[in-house]
C-alpha positions in Angstrom: -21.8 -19.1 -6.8 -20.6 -22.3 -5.7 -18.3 -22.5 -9.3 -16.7 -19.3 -7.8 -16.4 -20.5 -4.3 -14.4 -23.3 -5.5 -12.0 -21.7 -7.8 -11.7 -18.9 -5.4 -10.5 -21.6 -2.2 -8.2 -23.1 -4.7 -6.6 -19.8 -6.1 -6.1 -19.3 -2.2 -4.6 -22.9 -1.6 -1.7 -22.6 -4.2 -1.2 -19.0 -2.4 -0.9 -21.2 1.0 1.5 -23.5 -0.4 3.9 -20.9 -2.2 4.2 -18.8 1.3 4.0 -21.6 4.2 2.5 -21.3 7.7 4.5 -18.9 10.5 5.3 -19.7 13.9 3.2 -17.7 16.7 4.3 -15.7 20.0 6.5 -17.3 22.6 4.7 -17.2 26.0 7.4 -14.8 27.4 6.1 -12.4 24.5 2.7 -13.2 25.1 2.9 -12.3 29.0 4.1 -8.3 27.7 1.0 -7.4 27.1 -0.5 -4.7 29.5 3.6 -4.3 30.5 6.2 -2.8 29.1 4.1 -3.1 25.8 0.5 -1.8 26.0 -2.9 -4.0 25.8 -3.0 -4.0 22.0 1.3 -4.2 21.5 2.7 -1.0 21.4 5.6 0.0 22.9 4.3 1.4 26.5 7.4 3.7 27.4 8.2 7.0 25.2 10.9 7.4 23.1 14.7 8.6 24.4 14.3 12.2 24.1 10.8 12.5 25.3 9.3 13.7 22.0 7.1 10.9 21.9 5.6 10.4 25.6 4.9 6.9 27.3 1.5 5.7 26.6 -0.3 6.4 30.4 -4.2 4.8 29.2 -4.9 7.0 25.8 -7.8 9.8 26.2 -11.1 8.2 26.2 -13.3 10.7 27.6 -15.0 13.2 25.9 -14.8 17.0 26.5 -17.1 17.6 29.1 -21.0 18.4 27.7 -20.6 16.3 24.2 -22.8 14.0 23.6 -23.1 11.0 20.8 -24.1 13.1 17.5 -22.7 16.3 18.8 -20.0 17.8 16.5 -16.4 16.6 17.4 -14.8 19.1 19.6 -10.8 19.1 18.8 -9.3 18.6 22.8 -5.9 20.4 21.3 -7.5 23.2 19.9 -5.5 25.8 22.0 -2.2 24.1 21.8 0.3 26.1 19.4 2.7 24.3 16.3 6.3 23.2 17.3 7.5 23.9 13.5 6.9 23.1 10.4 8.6 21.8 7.8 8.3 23.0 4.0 10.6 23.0 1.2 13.3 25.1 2.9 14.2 22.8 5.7 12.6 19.6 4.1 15.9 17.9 4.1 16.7 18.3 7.8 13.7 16.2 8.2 13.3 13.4 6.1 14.5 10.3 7.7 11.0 11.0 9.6 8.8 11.6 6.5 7.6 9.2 3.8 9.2 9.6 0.6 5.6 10.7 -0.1 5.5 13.5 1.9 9.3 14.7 0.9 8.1 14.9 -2.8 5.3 16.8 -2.0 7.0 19.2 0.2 9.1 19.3 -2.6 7.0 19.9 -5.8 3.6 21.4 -4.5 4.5 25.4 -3.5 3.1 26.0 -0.3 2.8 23.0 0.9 3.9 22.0 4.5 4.1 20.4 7.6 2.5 21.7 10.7 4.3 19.6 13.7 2.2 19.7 17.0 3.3 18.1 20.4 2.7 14.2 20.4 -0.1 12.8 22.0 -0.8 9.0 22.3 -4.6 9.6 22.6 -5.7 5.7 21.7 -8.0 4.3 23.8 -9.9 0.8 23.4 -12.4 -0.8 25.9 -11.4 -3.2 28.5 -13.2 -6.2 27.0 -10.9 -5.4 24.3 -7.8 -5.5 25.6 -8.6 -8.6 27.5 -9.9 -10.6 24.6 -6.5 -9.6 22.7 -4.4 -11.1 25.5 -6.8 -14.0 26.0 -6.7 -15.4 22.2 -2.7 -13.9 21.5 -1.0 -16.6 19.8 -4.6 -18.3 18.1 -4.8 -16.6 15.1 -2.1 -18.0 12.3 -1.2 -16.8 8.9 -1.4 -19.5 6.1 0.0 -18.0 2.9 -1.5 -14.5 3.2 -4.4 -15.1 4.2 -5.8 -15.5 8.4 -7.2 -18.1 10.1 -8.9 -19.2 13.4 -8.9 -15.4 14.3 -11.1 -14.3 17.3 -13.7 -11.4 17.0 -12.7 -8.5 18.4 -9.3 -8.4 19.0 -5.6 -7.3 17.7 -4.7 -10.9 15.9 -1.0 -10.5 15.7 -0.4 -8.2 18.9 3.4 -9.0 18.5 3.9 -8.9 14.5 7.0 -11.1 13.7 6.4 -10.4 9.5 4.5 -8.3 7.2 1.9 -9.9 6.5 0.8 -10.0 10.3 1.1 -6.8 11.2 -1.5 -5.8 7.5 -4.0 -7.8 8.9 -3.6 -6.2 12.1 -4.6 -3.1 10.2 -7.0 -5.1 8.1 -9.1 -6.1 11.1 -8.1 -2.8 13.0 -10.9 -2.0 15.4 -13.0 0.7 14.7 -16.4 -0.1 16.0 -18.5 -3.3 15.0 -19.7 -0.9 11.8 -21.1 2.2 10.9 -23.9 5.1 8.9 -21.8 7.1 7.4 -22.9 10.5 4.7 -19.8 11.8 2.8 -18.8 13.3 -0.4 -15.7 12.1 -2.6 -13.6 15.3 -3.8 -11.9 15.1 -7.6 -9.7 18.2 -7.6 -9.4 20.5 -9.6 -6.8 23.2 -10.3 -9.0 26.0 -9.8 -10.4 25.0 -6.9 -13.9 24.1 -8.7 -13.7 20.8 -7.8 -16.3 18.0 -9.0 -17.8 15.3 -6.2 -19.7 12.1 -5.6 -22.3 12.4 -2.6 -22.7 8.9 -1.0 -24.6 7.2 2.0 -23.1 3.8 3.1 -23.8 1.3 5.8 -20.5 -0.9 6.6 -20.1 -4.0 9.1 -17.3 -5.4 10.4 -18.3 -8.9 11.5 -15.1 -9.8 13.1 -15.3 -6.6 15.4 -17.7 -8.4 17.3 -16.5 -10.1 20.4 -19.3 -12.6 20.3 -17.4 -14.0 17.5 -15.2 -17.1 18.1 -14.2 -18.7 15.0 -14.2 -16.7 11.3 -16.8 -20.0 11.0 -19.2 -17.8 12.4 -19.5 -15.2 10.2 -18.6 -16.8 7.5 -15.4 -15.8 7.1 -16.5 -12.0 6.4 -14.0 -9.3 6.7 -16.4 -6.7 5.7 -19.3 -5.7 4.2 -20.4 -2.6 2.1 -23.4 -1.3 1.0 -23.1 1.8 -0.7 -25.5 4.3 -2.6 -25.1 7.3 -4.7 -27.2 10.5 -3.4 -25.6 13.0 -5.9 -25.3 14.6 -8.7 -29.1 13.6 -9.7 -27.7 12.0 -12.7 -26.1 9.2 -10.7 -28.7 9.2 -7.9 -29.7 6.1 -6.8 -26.8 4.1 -8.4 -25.2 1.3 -5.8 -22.7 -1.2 -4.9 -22.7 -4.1 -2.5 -19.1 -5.5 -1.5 -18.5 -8.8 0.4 -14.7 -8.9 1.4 -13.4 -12.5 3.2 -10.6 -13.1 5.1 -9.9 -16.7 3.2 -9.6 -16.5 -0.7 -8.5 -14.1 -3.3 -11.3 -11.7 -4.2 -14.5 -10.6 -2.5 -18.4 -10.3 -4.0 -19.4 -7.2 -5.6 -22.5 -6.0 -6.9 -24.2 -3.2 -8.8 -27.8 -1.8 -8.9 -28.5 0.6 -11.9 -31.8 2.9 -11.2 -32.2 3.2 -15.2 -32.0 -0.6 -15.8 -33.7 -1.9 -12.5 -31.3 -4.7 -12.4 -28.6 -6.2 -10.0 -25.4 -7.1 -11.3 -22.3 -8.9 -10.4 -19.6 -6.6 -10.5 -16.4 -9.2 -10.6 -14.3 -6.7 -11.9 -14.5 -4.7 -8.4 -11.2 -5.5 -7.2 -7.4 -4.7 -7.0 -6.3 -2.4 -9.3 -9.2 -2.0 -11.5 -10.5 1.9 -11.1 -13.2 2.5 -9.6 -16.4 3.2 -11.5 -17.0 6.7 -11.8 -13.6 8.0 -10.1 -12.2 10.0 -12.5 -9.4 6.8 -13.0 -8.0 8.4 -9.8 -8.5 5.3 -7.3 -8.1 1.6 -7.6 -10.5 -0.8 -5.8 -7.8 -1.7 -3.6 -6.9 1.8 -2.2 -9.7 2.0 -0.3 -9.5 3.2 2.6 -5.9 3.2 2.4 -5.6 -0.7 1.8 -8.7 -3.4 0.9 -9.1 -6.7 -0.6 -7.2 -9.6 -0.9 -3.5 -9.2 -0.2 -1.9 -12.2 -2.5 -0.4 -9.6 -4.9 2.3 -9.2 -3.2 5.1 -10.1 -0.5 4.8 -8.7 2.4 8.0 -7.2 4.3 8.3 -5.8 7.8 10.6 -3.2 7.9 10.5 -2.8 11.0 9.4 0.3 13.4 10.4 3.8 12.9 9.6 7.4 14.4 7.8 9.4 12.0 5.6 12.7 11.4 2.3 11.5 10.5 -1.1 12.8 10.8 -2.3 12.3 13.7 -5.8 13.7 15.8 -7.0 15.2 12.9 -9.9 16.8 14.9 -9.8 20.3 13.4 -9.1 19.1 10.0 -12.6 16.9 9.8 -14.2 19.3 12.3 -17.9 20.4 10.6 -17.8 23.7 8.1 -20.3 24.5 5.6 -17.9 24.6 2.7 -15.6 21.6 1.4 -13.9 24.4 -0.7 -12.3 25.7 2.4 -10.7 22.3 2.7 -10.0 20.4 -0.4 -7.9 22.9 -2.5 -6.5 23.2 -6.0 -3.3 21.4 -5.1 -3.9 19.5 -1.7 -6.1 20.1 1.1 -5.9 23.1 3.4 -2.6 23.1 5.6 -3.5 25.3 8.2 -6.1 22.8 8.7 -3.6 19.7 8.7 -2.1 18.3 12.2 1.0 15.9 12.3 3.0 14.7 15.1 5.7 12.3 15.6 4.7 8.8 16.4 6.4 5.4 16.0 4.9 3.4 13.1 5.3 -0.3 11.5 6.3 0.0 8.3 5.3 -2.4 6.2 6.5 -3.1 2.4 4.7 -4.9 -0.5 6.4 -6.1 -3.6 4.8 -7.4 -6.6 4.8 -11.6 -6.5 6.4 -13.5 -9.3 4.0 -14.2 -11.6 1.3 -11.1 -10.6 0.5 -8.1 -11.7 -0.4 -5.2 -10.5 -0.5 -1.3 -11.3 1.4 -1.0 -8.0 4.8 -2.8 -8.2 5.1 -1.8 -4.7 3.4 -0.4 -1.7 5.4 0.8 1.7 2.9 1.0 4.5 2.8 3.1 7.8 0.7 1.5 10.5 0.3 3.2 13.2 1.6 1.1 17.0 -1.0 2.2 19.2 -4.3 2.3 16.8 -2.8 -0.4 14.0 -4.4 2.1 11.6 -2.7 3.0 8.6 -1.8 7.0 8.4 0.4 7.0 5.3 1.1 4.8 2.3 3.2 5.5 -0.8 2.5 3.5 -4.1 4.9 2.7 -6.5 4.6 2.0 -10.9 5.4 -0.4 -13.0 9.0 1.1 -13.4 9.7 1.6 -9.6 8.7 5.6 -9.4 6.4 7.1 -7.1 3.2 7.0 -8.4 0.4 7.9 -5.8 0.2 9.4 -2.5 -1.9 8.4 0.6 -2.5 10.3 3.6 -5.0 9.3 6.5 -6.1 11.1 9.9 -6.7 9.7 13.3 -8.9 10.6 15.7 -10.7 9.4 18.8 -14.6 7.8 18.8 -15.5 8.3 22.3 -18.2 6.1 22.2 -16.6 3.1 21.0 -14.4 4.1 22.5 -12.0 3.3 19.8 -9.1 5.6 17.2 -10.7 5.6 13.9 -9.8 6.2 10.7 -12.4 8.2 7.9 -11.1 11.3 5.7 -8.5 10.2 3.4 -6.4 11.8 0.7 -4.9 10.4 -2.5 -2.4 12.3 -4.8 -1.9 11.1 -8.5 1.6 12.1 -9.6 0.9 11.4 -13.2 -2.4 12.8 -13.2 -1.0 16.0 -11.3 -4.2 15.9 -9.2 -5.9 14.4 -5.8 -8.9 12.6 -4.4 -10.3 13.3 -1.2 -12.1 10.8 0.2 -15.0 10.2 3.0 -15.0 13.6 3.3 -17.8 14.4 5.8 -17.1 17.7 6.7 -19.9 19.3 5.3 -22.8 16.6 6.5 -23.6 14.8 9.7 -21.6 13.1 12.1 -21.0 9.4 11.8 -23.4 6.7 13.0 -20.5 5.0 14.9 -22.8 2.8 17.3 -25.1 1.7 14.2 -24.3 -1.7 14.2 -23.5 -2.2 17.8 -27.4 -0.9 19.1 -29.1 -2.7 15.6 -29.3 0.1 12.9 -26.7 -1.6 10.7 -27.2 -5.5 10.3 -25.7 -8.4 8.3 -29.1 -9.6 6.8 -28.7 -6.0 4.8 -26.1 -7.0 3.2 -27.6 -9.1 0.3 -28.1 -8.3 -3.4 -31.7 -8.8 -3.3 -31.4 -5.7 -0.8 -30.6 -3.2 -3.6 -32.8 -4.5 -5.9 -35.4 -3.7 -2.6 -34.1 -0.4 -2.0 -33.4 0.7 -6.1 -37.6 0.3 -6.2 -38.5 1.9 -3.6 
């Protein structure tokens, strides 16, 4: 362990030297926040022709008689589609849509667009918006990686480069971590698809806004502990991951029920598939982005106005069948909500000297959650390759917008994942780690060899 520890801080230090150290906030910026840009550094005002309204506080209060574990009522449900947009008037459109979303549009019949009236729903609590302005301008990039962040806040509020504004989604908050039941979806043409039922505890130490320094949580990003509940023959199978916010790759583990043994799994990162995925996702894709980010250069774009999913209430709202959602070709678009938002958009090209089964990844991060609702990946050759799409939606308890279902298209493969699909189970433990249920003492490898002989 130690071995690693060192090669891993050195990897990191020639990744430090190659990219430099970049210069912080001006005051003037700083003193924005909570003004013409919002607590966490969105633009406060809507855009010029009022498609896209000023942000006036976000919606953080549940619909009257919900209660923590309740199922999600959608707050929009009786509001009616602007347009949409399919492969007749795709064209008109697609200075606002991800080259992503053109090509399906394009090359999936029946697929479309259902555009809804924008609503900038994001809400975060106070404590959070005052810690963001309090430690703006602490937390400073070296390389890729990010150092002498504060706990629970936005680190790079005002993003002057790309690499800022990914580890504003990075350290998005969503909650200080979570119990979460979902099934993974491997399409199939005929709508018989196959899945991968799992249970997972996650913590996100630097959510916490008892934390100070990365110091003390050891400069943890996040932590993973994830088990297999079906098909029987995989029952029982799990994986511990230990992401950092300071060196190339994170810990990984595996527990086997059949060999009663724990594992290191150093493969379990960037674009190595992962196990038992139908070679349909890399370790890095999830959710949407994970892992070290010193692959690639990092490019902001800049902000743009786009159609992207957006409260995805109805689409992750409870139903007894996942084959009313995740189709042959693409998930269910009467089902599917977009609305036009501004987004950072955020490019990653392949370093000199790297590899990577991406050559390049274009980002859109959402401006008032920092959560990522689209991504397009890119091959070896430069050609579209794969296809993310995210939702968005508000926790009220947190309160926080939070990020869970997610989809992937393969081009190659000519099929789809669907991820953290928990449509068909129970409601997320959202408060889990915040009232004790979900703790940072779990996450050790001498835990699954614990749970594995239970």
């Amino acid at each position: 362990m130690r071995l690693a520890h060192s090669l891993a801080l050195g990897a990191a230090a020639s990744v430090l030297l190659s990219f430099g150290t970049m210069a912080g906030p001006t005051s003037d910026e700083i003193g924005r926040l909570g003004k013409d840009l919002t607590p966490v550094g969105a633009e406060r005002a809507g855009n010029k022709d009022g498609a896209i309204p000023a942000w006036t506080g976000g919606n953080p209060t549940p619909p009257a008689g919900w209660k923590v574990g309740d199922p999600r009522p959608n707050p929009y449900k009786d509001e009616k589609k602007l347009f949409s947009i399919d492969a007749t008037n795709v064209d008109q459109y697609k200075d606002r849509l991800p080259e992503g979303q053109v090509h399906l549009i394009k090359t999936k019949p029946g697929y479309r667009m259902d555009i809804y009236p924008t609503h900038r729903s994001c809400a975060y609590p106070q404590w959070f918006y005052e810690r963001t302005a309090a430690k703006a301008g602490k937390a400073s990039i070296d390389g890729v990686y990010i150092k002498d962040v504060a706990g629970g806040t936005v680190p790079f509020p005002i993003p002057k480069t790309g690499i800022e504004a990914l580890w504003n989604f990075k350290l998005r908050y969503a909650g200080e971590g979570k119990i979460e039941h979902y099934t993974t979806v491997f399409s199939s043409k005929n709508g018989n698809f196959g899945s991968l039922k799992q249970s997972q505890n996650v913590l996100h130490p630097l959510s916490d806004p008892k934390v100070e320094s990365p110091a003390d949580v050891d400069s943890l990003e996040w932590m993973i502990l994830n088990t297999v509940v079906s098909p029987p023959a995989r029952n029982g199978e799990m994986i511990l991951v230990l992401n950092y916010i300071d060196r190339p790759s994170g810990d990984a583990w595996l527990y086997f029920p059949g060999q009663r043994r724990v594992r290191r799994a150093p493969t379990f990162a960037y674009d190595n598939p992962v196990p038992g995925y139908e070679n349909l996702e890399m370790v890095d894709q999830y959710p949407m982005y994970a892992g070290s980010p010193d692959r690639y250069e990092w490019k902001l774009v800049g902000k743009q106005e786009m159609f992207v999913p957006y409260n995805s209430y109805e689409f992750r709202a409870r139903r007894g069948d996942l084959h009313d959602i995740y189709l042959g070709d693409y998930t269910n678009r009467d089902l599917a909500r977009y609305e036009l938002h501004r987004v950072w958009k955020v490019e990653g090209t392949i370093r000199d000297g790297m590899r990577h089964n991406a050559s390049k990844r274009v980002f859109y991060i959402d401006e008032d959650s920092w959560q990522m609702l689209h991504a397009d990946l890119y091959d070896a050759q430069g050609k579209l390759w794969r296809i993310q799409e995210g939702s968005l939606w508000m926790a009220w308890e947190l309160p926080a917008c939070v990020q869970q279902e997610f989809v992937s298209y393969d081009i190659s493969a000519d099929r789809y994942i669907g991820e953290n699909a928990t449509q068909d189970g129970p409601e997320t433990d959202w408060l889990a780690a915040r009232e004790g249920r979900v703790r940072k003492n779990q996450f050790d490898p001498g835990e699954l060899r614990r749970q594995g002989e239970r």
